[in-house]
C-alpha positions as CSV (number, residue, x, y, z in Angstrom):
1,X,-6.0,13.7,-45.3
2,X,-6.1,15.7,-42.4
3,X,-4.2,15.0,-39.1
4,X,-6.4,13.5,-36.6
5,X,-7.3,10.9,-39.5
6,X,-3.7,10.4,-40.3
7,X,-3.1,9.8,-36.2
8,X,-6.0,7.2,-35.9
9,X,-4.9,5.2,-39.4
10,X,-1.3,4.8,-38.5
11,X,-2.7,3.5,-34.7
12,X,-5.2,1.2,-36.4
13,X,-2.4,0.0,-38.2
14,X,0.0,-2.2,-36.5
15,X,2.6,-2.4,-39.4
16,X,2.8,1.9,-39.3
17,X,4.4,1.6,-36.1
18,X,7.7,3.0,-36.2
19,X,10.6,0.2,-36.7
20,X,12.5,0.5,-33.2
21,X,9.3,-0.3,-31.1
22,X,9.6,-4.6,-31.7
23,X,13.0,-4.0,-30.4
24,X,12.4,-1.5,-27.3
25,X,10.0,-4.4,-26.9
26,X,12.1,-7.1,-26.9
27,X,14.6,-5.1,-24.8
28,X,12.0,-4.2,-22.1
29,X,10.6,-7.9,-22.0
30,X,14.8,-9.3,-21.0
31,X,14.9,-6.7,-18.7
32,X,11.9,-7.3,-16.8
33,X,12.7,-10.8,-17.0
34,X,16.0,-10.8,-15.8
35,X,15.5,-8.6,-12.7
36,X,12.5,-11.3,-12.1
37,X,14.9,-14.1,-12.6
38,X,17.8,-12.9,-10.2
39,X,15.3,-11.5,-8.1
40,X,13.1,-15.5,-7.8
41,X,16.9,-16.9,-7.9
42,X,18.1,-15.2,-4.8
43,X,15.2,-16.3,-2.7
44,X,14.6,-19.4,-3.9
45,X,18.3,-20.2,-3.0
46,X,18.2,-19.1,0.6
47,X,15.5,-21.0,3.2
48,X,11.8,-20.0,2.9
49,X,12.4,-19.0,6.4
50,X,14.7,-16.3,5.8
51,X,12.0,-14.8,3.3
52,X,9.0,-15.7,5.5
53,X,11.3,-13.2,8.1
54,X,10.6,-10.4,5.9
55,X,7.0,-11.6,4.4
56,X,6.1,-11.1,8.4
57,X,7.8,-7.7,8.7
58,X,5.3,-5.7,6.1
59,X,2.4,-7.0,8.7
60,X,0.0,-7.3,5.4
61,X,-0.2,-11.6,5.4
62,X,-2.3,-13.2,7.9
63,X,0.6,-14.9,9.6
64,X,-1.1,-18.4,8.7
65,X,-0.2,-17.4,4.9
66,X,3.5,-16.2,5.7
67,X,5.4,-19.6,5.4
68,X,3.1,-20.6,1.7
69,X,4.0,-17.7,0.6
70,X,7.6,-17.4,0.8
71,X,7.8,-20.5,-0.3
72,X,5.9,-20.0,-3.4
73,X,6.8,-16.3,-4.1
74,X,10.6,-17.0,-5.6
75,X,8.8,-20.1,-8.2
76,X,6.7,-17.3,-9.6
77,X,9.1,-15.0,-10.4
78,X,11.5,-17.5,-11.7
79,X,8.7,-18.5,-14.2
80,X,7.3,-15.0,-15.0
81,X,11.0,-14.4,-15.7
82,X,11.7,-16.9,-17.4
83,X,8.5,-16.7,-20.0
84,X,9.3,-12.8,-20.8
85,X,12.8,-13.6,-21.2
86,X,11.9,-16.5,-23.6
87,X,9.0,-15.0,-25.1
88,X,6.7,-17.4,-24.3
89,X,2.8,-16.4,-23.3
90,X,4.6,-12.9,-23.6
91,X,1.4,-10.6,-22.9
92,X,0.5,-13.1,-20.1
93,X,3.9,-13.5,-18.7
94,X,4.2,-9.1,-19.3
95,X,0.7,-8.9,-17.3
96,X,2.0,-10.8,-14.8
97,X,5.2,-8.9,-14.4
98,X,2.6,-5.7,-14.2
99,X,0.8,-7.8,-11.5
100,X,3.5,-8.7,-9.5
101,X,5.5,-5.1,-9.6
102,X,2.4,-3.2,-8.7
103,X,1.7,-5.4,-5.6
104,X,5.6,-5.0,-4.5
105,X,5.1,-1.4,-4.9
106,X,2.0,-1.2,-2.9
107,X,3.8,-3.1,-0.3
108,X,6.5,-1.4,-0.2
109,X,4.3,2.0,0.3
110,X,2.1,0.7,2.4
111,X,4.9,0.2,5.4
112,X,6.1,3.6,4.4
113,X,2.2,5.3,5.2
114,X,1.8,3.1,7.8
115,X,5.3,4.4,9.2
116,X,7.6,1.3,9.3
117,X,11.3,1.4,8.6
118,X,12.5,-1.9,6.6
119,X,16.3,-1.9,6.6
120,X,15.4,-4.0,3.3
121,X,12.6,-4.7,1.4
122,X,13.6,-8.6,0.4
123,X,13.4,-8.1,-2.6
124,X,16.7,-9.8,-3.6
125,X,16.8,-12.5,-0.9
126,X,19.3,-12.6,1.9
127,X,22.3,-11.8,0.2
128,X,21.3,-8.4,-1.1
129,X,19.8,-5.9,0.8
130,X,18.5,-2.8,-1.2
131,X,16.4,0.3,0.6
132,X,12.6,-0.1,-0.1
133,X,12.8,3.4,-1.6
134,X,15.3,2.3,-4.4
135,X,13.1,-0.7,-4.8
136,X,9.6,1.2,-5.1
137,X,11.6,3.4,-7.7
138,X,13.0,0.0,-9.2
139,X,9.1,-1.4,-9.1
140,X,7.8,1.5,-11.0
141,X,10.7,1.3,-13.4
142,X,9.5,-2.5,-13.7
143,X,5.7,-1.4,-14.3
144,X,6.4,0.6,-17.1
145,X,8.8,-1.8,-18.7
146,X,6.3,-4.6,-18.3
147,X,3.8,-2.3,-20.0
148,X,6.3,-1.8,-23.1
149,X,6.4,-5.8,-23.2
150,X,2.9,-6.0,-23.0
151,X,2.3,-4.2,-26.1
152,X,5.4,-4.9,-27.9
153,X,7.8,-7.6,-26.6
154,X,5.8,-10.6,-28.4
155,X,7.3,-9.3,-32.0
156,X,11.2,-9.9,-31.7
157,X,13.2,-13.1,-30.4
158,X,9.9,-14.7,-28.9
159,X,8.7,-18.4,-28.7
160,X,5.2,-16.7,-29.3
161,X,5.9,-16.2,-32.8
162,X,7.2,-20.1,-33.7
């Protein structure tokens, strides 16, 4: 058999997949859900004021939506977290995790372009404050782990499979 035919049998065959990927799966889904969790945690915590502060300060949210927003924001990353850690709706809960770190990332560079300069980004609630730059390197970090869980983190350690 010749390589390209090997290639395309052992990608049309889920079971040919090399042994470690389940787990790189299952690692990337509880640490995509944990930095969700703490993330959702330490705004939820604080007053939807606080985050509705920052929500105003990237100038993208019609300031009718700011307040909704940062109230609802911190639920949705507790329960994104929360399903990827858990494995439960895993590729949902992974393509949310996408979702959400892609629009964080485009907010993030969209104040840079548009040349504003956020002493923090919000991303961890009031009580820690980390440099949007760290967090659009965190977000892309986040996007490519999600993407791992996507295709992977449903095999190992996940409600999905009971």
């Amino acid at each position: 058999m010749s390589a390209p035919a090997m290639t395309k049998q052992a990608h049309a065959d889920p079971s040919a997949a090399p042994a470690w990927l389940p787990w790189a799966g299952l690692a990337a889904r509880l640490v995509v859900g944990a930095v969700l969790v703490v993330s959702g945690a330490l705004k939820a915590a604080g007053a939807p004021e606080e985050f509705a502060i920052v929500i105003s300060f990237y100038r993208i949210v019609p300031d009718s939506m700011v307040m909704s927003l940062a109230a609802i924001l911190p639920w949705i990353e507790l329960f994104v977290g929360w399903a990827l850690i858990l494995g439960y709706f895993t590729k949902q809960a992974a393509a949310a995790a996408i979702g959400l770190s892609s629009v964080f990332f485009l907010a993030l560079l969209s104040t840079k372009l548009r040349g504003f300069n956020l002493p923090n980004c919000g991303c961890f609630g009031a009580t820690w404050h980390v440099p949007p730059s760290a967090t659009m390197g965190l977000d892309a970090a986040l996007i490519a782990l999600a993407a791992v869980a996507l295709r992977h983190g449903g095999r190992r350690a996940s409600l999905d499979n009971w």
